[in-house]
C-alpha positions in Angstrom: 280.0 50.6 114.5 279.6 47.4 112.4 276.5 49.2 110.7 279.3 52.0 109.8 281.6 49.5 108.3 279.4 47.9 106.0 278.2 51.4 104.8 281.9 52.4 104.1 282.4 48.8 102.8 279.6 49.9 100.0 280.4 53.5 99.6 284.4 52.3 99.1 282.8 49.8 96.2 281.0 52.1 94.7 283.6 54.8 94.2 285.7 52.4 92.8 286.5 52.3 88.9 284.0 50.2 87.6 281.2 50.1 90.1 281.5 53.8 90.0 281.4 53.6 85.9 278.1 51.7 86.4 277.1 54.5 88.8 278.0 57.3 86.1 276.5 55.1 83.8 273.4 55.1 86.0 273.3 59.2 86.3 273.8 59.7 82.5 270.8 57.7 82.1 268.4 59.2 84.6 269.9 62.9 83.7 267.9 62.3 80.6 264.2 62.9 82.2 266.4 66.4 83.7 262.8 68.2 82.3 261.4 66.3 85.0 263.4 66.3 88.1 261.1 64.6 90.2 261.3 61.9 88.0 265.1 61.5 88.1 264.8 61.8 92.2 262.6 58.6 92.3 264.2 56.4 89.7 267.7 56.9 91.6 265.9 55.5 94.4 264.4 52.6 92.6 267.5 52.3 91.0 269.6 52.1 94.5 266.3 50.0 96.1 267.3 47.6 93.5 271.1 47.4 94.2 269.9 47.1 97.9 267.7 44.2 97.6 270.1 42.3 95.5 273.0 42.5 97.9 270.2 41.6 100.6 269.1 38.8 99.5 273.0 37.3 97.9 274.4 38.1 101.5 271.3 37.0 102.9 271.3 33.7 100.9 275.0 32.6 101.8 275.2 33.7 105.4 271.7 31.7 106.4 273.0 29.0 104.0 276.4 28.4 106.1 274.9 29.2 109.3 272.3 26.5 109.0 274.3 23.5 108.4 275.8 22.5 112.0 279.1 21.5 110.9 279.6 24.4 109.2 278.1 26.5 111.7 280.3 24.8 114.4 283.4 25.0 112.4 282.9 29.1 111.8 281.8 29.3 115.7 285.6 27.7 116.4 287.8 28.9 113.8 285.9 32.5 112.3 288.5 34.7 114.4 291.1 32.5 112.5 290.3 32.9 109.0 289.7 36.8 109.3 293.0 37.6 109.9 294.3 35.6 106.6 291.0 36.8 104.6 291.6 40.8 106.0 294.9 40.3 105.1 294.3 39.5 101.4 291.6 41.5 100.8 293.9 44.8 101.9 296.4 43.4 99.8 294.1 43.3 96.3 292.8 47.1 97.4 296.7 48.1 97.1 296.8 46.6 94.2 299.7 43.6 95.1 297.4 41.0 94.1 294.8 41.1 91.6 292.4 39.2 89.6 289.8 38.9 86.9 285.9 37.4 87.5 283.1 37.2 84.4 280.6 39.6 84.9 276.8 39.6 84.2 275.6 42.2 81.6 273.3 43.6 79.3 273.7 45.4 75.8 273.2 49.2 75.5 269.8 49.3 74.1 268.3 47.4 76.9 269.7 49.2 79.6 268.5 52.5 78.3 264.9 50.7 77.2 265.2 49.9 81.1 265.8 53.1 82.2 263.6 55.3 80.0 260.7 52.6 81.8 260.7 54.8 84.9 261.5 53.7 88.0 260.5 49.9 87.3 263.4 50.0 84.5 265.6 51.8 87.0 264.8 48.9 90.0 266.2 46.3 87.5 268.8 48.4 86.1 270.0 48.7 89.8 269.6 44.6 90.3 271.7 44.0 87.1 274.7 46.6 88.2 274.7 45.1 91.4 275.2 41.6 90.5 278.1 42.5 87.8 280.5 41.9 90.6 283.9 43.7 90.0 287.0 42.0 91.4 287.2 45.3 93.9 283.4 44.8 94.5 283.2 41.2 94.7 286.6 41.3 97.4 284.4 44.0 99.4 281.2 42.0 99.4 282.4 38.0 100.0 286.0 38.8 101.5 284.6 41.6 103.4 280.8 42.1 104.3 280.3 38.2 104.5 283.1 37.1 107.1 281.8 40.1 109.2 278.1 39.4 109.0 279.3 35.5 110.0 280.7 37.1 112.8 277.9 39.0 114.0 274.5 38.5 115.5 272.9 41.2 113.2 274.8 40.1 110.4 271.7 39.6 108.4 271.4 43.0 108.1 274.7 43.9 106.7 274.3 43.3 103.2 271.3 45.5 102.8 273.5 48.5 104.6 276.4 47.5 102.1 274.1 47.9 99.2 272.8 51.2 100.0 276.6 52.5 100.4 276.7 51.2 96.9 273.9 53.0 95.6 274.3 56.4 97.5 276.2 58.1 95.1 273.4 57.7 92.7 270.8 58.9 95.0 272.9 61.7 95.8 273.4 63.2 92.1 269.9 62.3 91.6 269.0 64.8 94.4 271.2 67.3 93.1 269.4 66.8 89.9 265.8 67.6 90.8 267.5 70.7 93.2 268.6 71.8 89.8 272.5 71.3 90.3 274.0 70.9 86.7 277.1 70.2 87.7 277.2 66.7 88.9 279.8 65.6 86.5 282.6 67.7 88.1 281.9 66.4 90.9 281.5 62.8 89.7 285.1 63.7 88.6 285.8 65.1 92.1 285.0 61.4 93.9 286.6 59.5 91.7 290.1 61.4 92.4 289.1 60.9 96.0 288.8 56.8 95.6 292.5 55.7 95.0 292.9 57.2 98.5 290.2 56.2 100.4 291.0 52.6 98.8 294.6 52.3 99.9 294.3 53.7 103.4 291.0 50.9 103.9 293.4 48.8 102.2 296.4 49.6 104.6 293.4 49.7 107.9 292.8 45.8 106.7 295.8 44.7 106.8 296.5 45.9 110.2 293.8 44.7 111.2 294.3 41.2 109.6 297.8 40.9 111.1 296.0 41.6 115.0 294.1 38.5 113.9 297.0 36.6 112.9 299.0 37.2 115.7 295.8 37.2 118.7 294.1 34.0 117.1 297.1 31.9 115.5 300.7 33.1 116.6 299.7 33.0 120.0 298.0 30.1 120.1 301.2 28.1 118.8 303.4 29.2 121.4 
């Protein structure tokens, strides 16, 4: 079940506006070797490997770096139930929209992202590593006030972020399948998901909050009275 959470984690940031920009972004550029389908088929997958192995290794980086220092460790062993309610409660509350926020983002100019991916599916790795780490505010509330608390809270959590980072990439594999199957008409249904994501957002957003207040009231309101 965890493993399912951290793939709709990724598939919910993906879908959303601008990770889901990148992702068209992503398809527009790989639709351009369409003469050679195969080649479209493995440069989506480079292109997701690349998005997978970056989330790894961030998630991968920060949960190994808290869980190593004893205090720290000690302190999340204690109080983790704690701060998930109050974390589930505000990330739920940014996916409706009642909070927001802006973050800088890392990127690249035009020309080198389509040098990078008319390189094959090297260019289409890297291409994958720099959309991945051009955190959104929706991504970026998935991935450290979402993904990260859970894989904290789990023995497996190590594993999380590379499951998170293939939900992101999925899309891309998918329309690059449909591609070298000779489906032309990937843009309608590009169109077709991203009508679906202001829905899928709100209800996660509205499961997180629920979810957050059973933390609240089972690890804090209780405990007070």
């Amino acid at each position: 079940m965890i493993f399912i959470s951290a793939l709709w984690l990724g598939i919910l940031a993906s879908i959303s506006p601008c990770p889901l920009a990148s992702n068209i972004e992503a398809v527009s550029f790989l639709s351009k070797k369409i003469t050679r389908p195969k080649i479209v088929l493995s440069t989506g997958m480079a292109y997701t490997l690349g998005r997978m192995i970056s989330y790894a290794l961030v998630g991968s980086i920060i949960v190994m770096s808290l869980v190593s220092v004893p205090i720290v460790a000690n302190f999340l062993q204690k109080y983790m139930n704690r701060i998930m309610g109050p974390i589930l409660l505000i990330v739920g509350f940014f996916l409706l929209d009642i909070i927001r926020f802006n973050i800088p983002r890392i990127s690249c100019s035009q020309r080198t992202k389509e040098s990078m991916a008319n390189s094959g599916a090297k260019g289409a790795f890297t291409l994958g590593v720099i959309f991945a780490l051009s955190f959104c505010p929706i991504s970026a509330a998935l991935f450290f006030g979402s993904l990260i608390p859970m894989a904290l809270n789990n023995s497996c959590g190590i594993a999380l972020p590379f499951i998170y980072g293939l939900g992101t990439g999925l899309p891309v594999v998918v329309f690059s399948l449909g591609i070298a199957l000779g489906v032309k008409s990937f843009s309608y249904w590009f169109s077709k998901v991203k009508q679906f994501e202001p829905y899928a957002r709100k209800v996660t957003g509205g499961i997180f909050i629920l979810v957050g207040l059973y933390y609240i009231w089972a690890y804090i309101l209780v405990g007070m009275f």
